[in-house]
N, C-alpha and C positions, 0 to 999 in steps of 0.2 A: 504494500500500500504506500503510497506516495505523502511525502512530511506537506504537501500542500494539499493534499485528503484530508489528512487528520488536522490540520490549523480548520480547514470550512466545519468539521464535526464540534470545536471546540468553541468555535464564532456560533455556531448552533447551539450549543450548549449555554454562552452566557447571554445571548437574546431571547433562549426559554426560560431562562432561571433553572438551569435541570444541572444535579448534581451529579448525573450517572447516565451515560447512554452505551446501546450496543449495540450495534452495528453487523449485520452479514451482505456481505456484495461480491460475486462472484467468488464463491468457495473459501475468501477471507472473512474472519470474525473480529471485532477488535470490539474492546470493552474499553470505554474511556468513564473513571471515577475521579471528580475532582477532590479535594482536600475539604473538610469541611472541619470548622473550628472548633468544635464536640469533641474530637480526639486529636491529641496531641501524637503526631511522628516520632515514630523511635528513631534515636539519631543513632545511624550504624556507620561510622565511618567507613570508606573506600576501601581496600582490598588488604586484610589481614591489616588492620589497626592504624594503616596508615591513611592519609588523607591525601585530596587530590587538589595539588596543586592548582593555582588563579596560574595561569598563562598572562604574566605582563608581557606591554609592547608600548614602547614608548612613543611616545604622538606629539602634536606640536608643544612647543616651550614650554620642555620640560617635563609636562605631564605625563604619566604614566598611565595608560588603560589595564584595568585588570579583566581579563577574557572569559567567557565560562570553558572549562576544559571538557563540557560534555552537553549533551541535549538533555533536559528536564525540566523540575519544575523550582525555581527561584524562593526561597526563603530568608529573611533578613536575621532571625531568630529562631531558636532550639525548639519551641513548641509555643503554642496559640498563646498570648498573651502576654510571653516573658520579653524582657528589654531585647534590643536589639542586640548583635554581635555588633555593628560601628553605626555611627549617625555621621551624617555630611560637618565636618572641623574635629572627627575624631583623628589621633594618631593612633598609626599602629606599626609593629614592629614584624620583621622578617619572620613567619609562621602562626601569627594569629588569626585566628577561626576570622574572615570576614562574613561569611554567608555559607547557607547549606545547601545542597542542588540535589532535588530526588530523582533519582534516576530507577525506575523497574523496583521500585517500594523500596529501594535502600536511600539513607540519607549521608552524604557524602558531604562534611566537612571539606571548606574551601579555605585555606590557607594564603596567606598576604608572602609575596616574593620579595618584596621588596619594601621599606618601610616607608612612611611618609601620613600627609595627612590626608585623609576624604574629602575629596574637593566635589564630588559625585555622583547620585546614585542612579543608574539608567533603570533599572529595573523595578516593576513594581512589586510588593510581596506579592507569591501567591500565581503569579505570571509563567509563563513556560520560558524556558532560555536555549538556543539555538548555540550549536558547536562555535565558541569564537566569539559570541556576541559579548562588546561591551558593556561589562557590567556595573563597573566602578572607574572612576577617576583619583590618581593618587596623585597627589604635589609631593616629587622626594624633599627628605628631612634635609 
């Protein structure tokens, strides 16, 4: 199924207000459930306890883009309600949690490359993030 199939199911999805749709079209089945703020995501980091590096790339003057290093779903925070991991004039240092990205029910810890302050944030909670997509803006330290 084609990532521009599943973006028109999900544009479906928030113009019905539907929290769960499923889908069979030509021998393909695809279940799409969005997150809903009742249950909090277990955070399981990335593969055997480690976590998946932010992909920086540096952009005009000076600014740093921090990238998502996978396709899912964008999280600012550990679970519905709790503070943020950074707010836009946080500093952060070389490996702190900036964001969590769900990928396939796992929660995947996103760690800061490079340190600096949040000048930032492209993403909204709760939003899906595309391989690459800019997610944050860092002014290095």
């Amino acid at each position: 199924m084609e990532l521009a199939q599943l973006k028109k199911y999900i544009e479906f999805m928030d113009e019905h207000g539907l929290s769960e749709l499923e889908v069979e079209s030509e021998g393909k089945r695809v279940k799409l459930k969005k997150f809903s703020g009742e249950q909090p995501p277990a955070v399981v980091p990335a593969s055997a306890g480690q976590s998946a590096p932010a992909a920086p790339k540096e952009t005009r003057e000076g600014i740093n883009e921090v990238n998502s290093p996978m396709v899912g779903t964008f999280y600012r925070a550990p679970t519905p309600g709790a503070k943020p991991y950074v707010e836009i004039g946080d500093t952060v240092k070389p490996g702190d949690v900036v964001c969590i990205i769900e990928a396939m029910k796992l929660m995947n810890e996103i760690k800061a490359e490079d340190g600096g302050k949040i000048v930032d944030i492209l993403v909204e909670n709760g939003h899906p993030v595309e391989f690459g997509q800019t997610i944050f803006l860092i002014e290095p330290a």
